[in-house]
N, C-alpha and C positions, 0 to 999 in steps of 0.2 A: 504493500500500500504506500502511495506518496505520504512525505511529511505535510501536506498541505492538500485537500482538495482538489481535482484539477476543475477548470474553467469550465469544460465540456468534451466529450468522447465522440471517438467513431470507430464504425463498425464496418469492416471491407477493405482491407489492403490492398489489391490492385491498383493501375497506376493512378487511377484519378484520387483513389482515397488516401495514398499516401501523399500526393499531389498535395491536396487540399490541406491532408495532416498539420504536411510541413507549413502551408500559408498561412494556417494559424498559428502555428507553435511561434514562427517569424514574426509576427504582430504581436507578439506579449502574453500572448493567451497559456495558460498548459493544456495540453488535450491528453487523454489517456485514449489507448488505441486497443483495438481487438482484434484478431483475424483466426477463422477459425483451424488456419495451420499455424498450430503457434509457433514452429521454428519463424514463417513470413514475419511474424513480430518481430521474435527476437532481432532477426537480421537487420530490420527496417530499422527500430529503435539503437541497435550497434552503431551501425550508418548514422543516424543522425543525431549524435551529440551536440551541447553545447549550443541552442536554439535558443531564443529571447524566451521562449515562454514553456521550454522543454515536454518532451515527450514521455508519456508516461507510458509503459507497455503491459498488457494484463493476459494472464492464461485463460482464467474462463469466464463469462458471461456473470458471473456471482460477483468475483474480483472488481471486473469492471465495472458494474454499479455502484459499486459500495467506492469508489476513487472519486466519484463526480458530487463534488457542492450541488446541493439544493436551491431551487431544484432541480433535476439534474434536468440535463441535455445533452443528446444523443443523435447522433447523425449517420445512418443506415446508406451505406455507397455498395448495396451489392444487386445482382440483377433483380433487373424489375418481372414485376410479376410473383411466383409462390415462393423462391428465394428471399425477397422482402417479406412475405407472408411468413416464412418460416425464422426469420428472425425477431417480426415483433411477436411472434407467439415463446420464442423462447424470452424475452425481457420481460414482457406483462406480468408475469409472477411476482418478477424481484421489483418489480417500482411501487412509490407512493403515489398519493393523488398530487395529482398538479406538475408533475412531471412532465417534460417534454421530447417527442421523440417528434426525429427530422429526417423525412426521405430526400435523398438527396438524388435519387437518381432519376432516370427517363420514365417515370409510373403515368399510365395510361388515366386519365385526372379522374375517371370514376372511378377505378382501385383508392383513388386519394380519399374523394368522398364517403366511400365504404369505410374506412379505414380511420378517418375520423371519426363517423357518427361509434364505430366500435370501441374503440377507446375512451371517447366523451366519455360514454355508458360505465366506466369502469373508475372514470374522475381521471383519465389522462387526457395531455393536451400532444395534440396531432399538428405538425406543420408539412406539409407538400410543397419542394422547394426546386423550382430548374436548378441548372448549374450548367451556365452555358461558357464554352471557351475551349474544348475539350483539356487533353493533359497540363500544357502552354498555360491556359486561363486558371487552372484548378489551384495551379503553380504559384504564378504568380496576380493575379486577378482576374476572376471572373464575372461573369454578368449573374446575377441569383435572382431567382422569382417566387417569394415566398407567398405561401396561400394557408389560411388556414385561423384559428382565434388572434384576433389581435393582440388580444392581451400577453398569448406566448409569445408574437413576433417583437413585441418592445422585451421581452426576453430575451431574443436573440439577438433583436438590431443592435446593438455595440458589435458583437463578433461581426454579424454578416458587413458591415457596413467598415469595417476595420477590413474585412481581406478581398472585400469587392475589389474589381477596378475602377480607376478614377481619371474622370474625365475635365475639359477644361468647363466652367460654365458657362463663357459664353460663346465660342468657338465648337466646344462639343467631341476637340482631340481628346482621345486617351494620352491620361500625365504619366510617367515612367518613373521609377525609382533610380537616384544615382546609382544603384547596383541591383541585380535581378533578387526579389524578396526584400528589400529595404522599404520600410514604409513610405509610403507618400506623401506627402503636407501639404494641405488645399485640396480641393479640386473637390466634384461631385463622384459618390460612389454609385457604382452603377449596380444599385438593387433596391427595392421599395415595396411598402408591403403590395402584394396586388390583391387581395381580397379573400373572401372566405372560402371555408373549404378544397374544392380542388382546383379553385382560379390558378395557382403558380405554377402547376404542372399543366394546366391547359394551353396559359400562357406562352409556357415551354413547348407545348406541341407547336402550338402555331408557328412559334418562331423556328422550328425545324422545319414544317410547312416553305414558310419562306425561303429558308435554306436551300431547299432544294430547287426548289426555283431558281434563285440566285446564281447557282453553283450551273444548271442547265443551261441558263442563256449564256452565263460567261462561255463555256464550251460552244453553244452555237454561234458566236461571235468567232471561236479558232476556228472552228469549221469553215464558216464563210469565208476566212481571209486565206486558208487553206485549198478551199474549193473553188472559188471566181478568181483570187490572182493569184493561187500557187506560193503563196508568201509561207520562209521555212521559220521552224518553231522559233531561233532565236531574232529572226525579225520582227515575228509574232508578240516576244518578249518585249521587246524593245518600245513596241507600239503600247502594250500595257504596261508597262513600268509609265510611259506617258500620261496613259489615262491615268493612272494613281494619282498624276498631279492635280486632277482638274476633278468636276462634280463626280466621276465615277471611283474618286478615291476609297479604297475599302480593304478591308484585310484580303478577302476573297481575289480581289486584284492585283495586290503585291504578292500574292503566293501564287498565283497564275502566270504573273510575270516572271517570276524565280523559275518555277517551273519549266516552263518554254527552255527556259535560258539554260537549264540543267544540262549536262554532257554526262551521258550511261557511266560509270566508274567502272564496269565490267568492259566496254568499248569504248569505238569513238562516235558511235549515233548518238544524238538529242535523244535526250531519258526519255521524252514525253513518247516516242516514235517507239520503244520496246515495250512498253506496258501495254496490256492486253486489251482492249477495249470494252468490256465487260464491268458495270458497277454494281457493289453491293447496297444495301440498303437494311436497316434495322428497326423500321416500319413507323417511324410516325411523321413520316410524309403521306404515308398510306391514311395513318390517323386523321391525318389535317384533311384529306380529302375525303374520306368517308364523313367526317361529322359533318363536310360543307353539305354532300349530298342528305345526310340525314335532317339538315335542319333547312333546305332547299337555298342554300347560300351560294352563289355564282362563285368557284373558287377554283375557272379551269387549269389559270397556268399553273399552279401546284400540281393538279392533279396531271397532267400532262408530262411535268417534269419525273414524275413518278413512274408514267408509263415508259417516259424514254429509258429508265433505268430498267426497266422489267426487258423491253426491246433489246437491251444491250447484252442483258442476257443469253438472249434468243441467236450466240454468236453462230454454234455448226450452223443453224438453220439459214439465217445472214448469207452465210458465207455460196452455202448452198443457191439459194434464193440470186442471190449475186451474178453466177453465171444461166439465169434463166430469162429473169426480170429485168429491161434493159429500160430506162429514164429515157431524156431528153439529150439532145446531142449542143445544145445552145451553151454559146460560150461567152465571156463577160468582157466586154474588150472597152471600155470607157477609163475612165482616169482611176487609177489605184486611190489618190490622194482622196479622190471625192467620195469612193466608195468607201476607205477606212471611217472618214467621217460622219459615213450614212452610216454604218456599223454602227460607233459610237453611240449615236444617237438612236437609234434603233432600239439596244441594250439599254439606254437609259429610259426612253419610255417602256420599255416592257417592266422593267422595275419597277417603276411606279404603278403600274397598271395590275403587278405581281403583290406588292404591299399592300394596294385600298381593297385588293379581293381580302388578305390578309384581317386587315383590320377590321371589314366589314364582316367578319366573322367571328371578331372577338367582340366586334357591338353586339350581333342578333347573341351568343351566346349568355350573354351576359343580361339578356331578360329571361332566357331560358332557364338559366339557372338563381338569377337572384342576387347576379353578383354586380358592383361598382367598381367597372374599371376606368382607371385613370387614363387615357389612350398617350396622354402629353408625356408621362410619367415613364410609363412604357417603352413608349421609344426612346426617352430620356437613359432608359438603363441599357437599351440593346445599343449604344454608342461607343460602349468598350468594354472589353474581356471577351465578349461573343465572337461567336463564328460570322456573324453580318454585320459586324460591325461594321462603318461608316459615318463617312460626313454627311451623306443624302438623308442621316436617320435625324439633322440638328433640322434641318427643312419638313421632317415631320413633324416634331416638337411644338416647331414655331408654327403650322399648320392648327395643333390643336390647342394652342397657345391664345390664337386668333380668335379659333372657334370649339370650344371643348365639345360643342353638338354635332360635328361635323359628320354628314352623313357620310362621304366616302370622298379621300382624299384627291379623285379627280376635280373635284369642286372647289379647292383652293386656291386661291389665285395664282400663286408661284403656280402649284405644278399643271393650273389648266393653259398657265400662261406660256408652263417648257412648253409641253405637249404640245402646244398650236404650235408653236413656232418650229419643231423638229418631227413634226408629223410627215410630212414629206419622205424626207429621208426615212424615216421607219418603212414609210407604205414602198418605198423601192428595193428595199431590203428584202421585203417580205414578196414584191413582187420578182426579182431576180432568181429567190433563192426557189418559190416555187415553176419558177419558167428554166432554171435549171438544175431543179434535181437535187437540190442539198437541205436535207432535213432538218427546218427552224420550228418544231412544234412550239416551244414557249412562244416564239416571236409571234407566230400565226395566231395563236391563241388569244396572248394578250392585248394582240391588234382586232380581233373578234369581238374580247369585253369590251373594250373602247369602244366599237364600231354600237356594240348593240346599250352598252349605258347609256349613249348618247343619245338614242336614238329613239322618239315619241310616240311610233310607232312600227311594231315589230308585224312579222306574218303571223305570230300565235296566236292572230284572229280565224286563218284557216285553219289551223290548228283543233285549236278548239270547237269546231265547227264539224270536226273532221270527229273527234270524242262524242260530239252530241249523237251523228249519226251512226256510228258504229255501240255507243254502249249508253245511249241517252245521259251523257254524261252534266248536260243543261248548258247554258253559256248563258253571260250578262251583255246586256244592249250596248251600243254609243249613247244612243239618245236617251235612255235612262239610269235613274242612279246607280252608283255602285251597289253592290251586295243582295241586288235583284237578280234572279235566275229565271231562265227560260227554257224551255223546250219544245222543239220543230219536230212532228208529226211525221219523220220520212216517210216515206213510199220504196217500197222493199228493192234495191236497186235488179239492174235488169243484167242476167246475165246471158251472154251468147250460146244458144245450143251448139252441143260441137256433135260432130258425125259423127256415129258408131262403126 
């Protein structure tokens, strides 16, 4: 047992929890640690001597209760799903009431809300928390989204807000420490409570939602410069280390640009050129898209970016398909300069156009379930330690800053006002790439919601018309008021006798 209490514990030694460990222990805090190979302790806690706020290390689950000040707090970094099940069923026993336990991982937010109301019941306090940044962020600061009783999150808020990342206020850069784990002095940290029960882990889907989005268009932007002018990955590079400078500055961008520019260490190809084309995925892109369709929320480029990875899979079959299915023969012969440009700009409205599907689903959801989210706040925290982080996220801020009602960020003036102005360029992009054959799902997509948000009236008047007579489905008039229904009488359609 420590001569002293520790601050608070965790539970899951792989890399992000020992990650994390150490970002506390660096901040002042002591944490006592648990894993349930206890040699992983022992080594970890070897390894890490001599910490501002040092590590404590415990053999079993009994040990490590009894090390944590009241009331304790406990933060569970192991897989989501009945592995977290399985470890708050072994702590429950050994806690008092009013105790805090903190999921820290990727939990699917109705496991969170389960998971709560079960603990309430017993006088425990439940917090559901992202932890965006992956090992890098866990390390030295990450994005955190806590959800869950207030009351325990001002329990936590010193820690979490101590090993957050930290942003400038009003620029909205990520502030660095003179040394990697040195604390930071100033700046805003990039976590807040986002609301109760399993808001923080919803939060957290979403913004893997986005993620993946993100991550897809950047790739159909190499593709294009790849595919219309042949441009090789480290000019590629070169061109996105550019954009970093400018609005599309973002972590996602400076490591796309490193990448391109990478050389195999095994030969002498560009690294980007031997990696297999195939991506994985650990489903809450899947997530983000399932609850759009479950709550009828418009959230295609997500969901698209999803499929591209499911596609990517699909490589024998590709490959196959490859030599049977032959495209277009049309080749791109106009100015490089003007096409990187339309690129550019391409990618940035699909962003936008990829976030307000984003956000627009954390507003409906947040009647759905009861919850108050802050949307200004939000983006305020996804501006560093996250995997999206960026500068474009200080232009949402100030978007909900403006207008905390804001129905959905194409209606801001900044980004209706990019939009206009670089719509052009998007619509040749997307005209190009499908007149020659190079596959921009997001781009298409996100030029689709745009096309049809905008738009006063859509065809799913025939639509619906088409429902009435196939399943008398009813449909409401022009001329009369909303949430009046009708129904047309068909007449049994006619079909052609065919010859016997």
């Amino acid at each position: 047992m420590p001569k002293t209490p520790s601050d608070i514990g965790l539970i899951g030694l792989a890399v992000m929890g020992q990650n994390l460990a150490l970002n506390i222990a660096d901040h002042g805090f002591q944490i006592s640690v648990y894993n349930r190979t206890t040699e992983k302790t022992d080594r970890f806690v070897a390894e890490n001597p001599g910490t501002p706020g040092g590590v404590v290390g415990t053999k079993t689950l009994e040990e490590f209760v009894g090390s944590l000040s009241r009331p304790r707090k406990m933060v569970i970094l192991v897989q989501a799903g009945k592995a977290t099940d399985a470890v708050i069923d072994g702590l429950v026993p050994l806690l008092d009431q009013g105790d805090i336990v903190i999921d820290g991982g990727n939990a699917l937010w109705t496991d969170t809300i389960r998971r709560e109301k079960a603990l309430a019941a017993q006088g425990l306090r439940f917090i559901g928390s992202g932890v965006s940044g992956g090992e890098e962020g866990a390390r030295f600061g990450p994005s955190l989204m806590p959800g869950g009783e207030f009351a325990a999150w001002q329990e936590l808020k010193p820690i979490w807000e101590a090993i957050a990342a930290k942003v400038d206020a009003k620029t909205g850069r990520p502030i660095m420490g003179a040394k990697p784990g040195q604390p930071v002095s100033g700046g805003v940290p990039c976590t807040t409570y986002i609301g109760a029960n399993g808001a923080g882990h919803y939060v957290k889907m979403v913004h893997n939602g986005i993620e993946y989005g993100d991550m897809q268009m950047i790739c159909e932007a190499y593709a294009l410069m790849q595919g219309l002018l042949g441009l090789k990955p480290a000019e590629m590079g070169a061109i996105f280390s550019e954009w970093n400078t400018g609005i599309l500055d973002s972590f996602l961008i400076e490591i796309t640009a490193d990448i391109l520019k990478q050389k195999d260490p095994a030969g002498k190809k560009p690294f980007v050129d031997i990696v297999l084309d195939t991506a994985g995925q650990k489903g809450t892109g899947k997530w983000t898209s399932t609850n759009a369709l479950d709550m009828g929320v418009p959230a295609p480029t997500v969901a698209e970016a999803v499929f591209a990875r499911c596609i990517s899979a699909l490589k024998d079959e590709r490959v196959a398909a490859s030599k049977i299915l032959k495209g277009p023969a049309k080749k791109y012969r106009g100015s490089k300069k003007a096409l990187i440009t339309a690129i550019h700009d391409a990618l940035y409205c699909s962003k936008i156009c990829s976030y307000a599907q984003g956000f627009q689903l954390m507003r409906t959801a947040q009647a759905e379930y009861g919850w108050k989210l802050n949307f200004g706040e939000i983006a305020q925290i996804f501006r560093g330690g996250c995997i999206i982080r960026a500068a474009f996220l200080q232009k949402i801020t100030e978007a909900y800053a403006r207008n905390p009602n804001l129905a959905n960020l194409l209606l801001d003036p900044y980004f209706n006002k990019t939009v206009k102005k670089a719509q052009e360029n998007w619509r040749k992009v997307v005209s190009l790439a499908a007149e020659c054959g190079v596959p921009a799902p997001t781009f298409f997509s996100a030029l689709a919601y745009y096309d049809s948000y905008r738009s006063a009236r859509l065809p799913a008047n025939l639509l619906q018309a088409q429902r009435d007579y196939f399943g008398a489905h009813t449909y409401e008039r022009t001329d009369k008021p909303r949430g009046k229904f009708f129904h047309l009488d068909w007449p049994e359609p006619t079909r052609p006798q065919l010859e016997v």
